[in-house]
LUMPALUM-335696 format. One record per atom (N, C-alpha, C): x, y, z; residue in one letter. Coordinates in pm, whole numbers, plus 50000, padded with zeros to 5 digits. Layout:
<atoms>
XYZA
...
</atoms>
This chain:
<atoms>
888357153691262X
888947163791181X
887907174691156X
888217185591156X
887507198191161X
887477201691015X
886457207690917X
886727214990806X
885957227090812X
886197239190861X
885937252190829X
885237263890736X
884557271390743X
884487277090605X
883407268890526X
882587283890482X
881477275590340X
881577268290227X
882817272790170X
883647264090041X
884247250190115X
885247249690198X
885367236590248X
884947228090282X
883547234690344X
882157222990387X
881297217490294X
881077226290202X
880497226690063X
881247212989956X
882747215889969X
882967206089887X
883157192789938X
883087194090032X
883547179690154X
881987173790137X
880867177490146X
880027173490133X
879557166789966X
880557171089906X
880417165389774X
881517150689731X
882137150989846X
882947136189871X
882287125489900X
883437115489891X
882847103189986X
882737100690146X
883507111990209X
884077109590296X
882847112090411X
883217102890570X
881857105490630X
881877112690751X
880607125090706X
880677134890763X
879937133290949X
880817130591058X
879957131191158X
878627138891195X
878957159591170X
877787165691228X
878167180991152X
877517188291116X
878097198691082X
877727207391185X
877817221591240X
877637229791332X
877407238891241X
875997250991212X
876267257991165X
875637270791243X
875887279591168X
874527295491235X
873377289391242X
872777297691349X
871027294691300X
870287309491229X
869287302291147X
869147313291069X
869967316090886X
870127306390847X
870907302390760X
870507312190651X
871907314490579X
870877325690447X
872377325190351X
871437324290224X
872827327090124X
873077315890113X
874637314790103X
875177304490103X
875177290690199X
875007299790282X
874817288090419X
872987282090417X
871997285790345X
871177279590305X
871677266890217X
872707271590113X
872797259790016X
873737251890068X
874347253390183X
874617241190233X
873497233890334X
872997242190392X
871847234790468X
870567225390417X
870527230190301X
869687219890163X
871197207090094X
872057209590115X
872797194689985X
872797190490204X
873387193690351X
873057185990443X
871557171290434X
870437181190396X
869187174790393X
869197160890284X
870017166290174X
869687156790066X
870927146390121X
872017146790188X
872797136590240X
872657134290365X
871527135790449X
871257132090512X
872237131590693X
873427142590664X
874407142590778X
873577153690916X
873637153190985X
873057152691063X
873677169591129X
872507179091149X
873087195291149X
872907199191256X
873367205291324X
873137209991479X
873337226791483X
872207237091511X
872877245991503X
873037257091626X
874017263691616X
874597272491750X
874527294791684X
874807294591817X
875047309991765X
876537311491708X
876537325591678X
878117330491676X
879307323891761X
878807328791910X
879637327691974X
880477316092059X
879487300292001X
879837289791993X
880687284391856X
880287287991762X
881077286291650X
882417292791643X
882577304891762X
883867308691771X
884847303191846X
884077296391924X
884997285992060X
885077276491969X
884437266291855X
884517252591846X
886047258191713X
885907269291655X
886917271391595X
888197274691611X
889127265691564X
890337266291555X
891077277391531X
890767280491391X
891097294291315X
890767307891318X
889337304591370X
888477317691405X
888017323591249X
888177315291141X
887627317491039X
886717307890976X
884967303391029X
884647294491028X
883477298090918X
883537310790902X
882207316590848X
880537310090830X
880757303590983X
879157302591038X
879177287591011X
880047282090965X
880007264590981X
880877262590993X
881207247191057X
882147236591089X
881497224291064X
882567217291033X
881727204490980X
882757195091053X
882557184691122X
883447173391182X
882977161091041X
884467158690999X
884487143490946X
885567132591050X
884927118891006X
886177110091079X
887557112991001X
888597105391039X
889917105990995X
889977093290923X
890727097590818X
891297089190706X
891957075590817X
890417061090825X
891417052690870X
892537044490734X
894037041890748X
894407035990709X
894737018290704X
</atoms>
């Protein structure tokens, strides 16, 4: 499952839920620093790309410089 966007990654990282890899910009600033620091303190594992990979791995085309893969809700 894909979650998009600095607020969505941001709060997903404040779950339980487990985060495979996030993808973000390189060069992180702003906001996307403060996700790249709560990554470090949970320890999920960051990989980062340019623009123009973050535009292919996106769905929406509104990823604003991260994507984060979690597993799926097993039932």
């Amino acid at each position: 499952m894909k979650f998009e966007g600095r607020n969505a990654v941001l709060e997903l990282l404040k779950t339980d839920k487990n985060i495979d890899k996030i993808l973000m910009e390189k060069n992180p600033q702003g906001s996307l620093l403060k996700i790249f620091c709560e990554t470090r303190k949970t320890g999920v594992r960051v990989q980062f790309a340019d623009k123009k990979a973050l535009d292919r791995e996106s769905s929406e085309g509104r990823h604003q410089g991260v994507i984060a893969y979690a597993s799926d809700y097993a039932y």
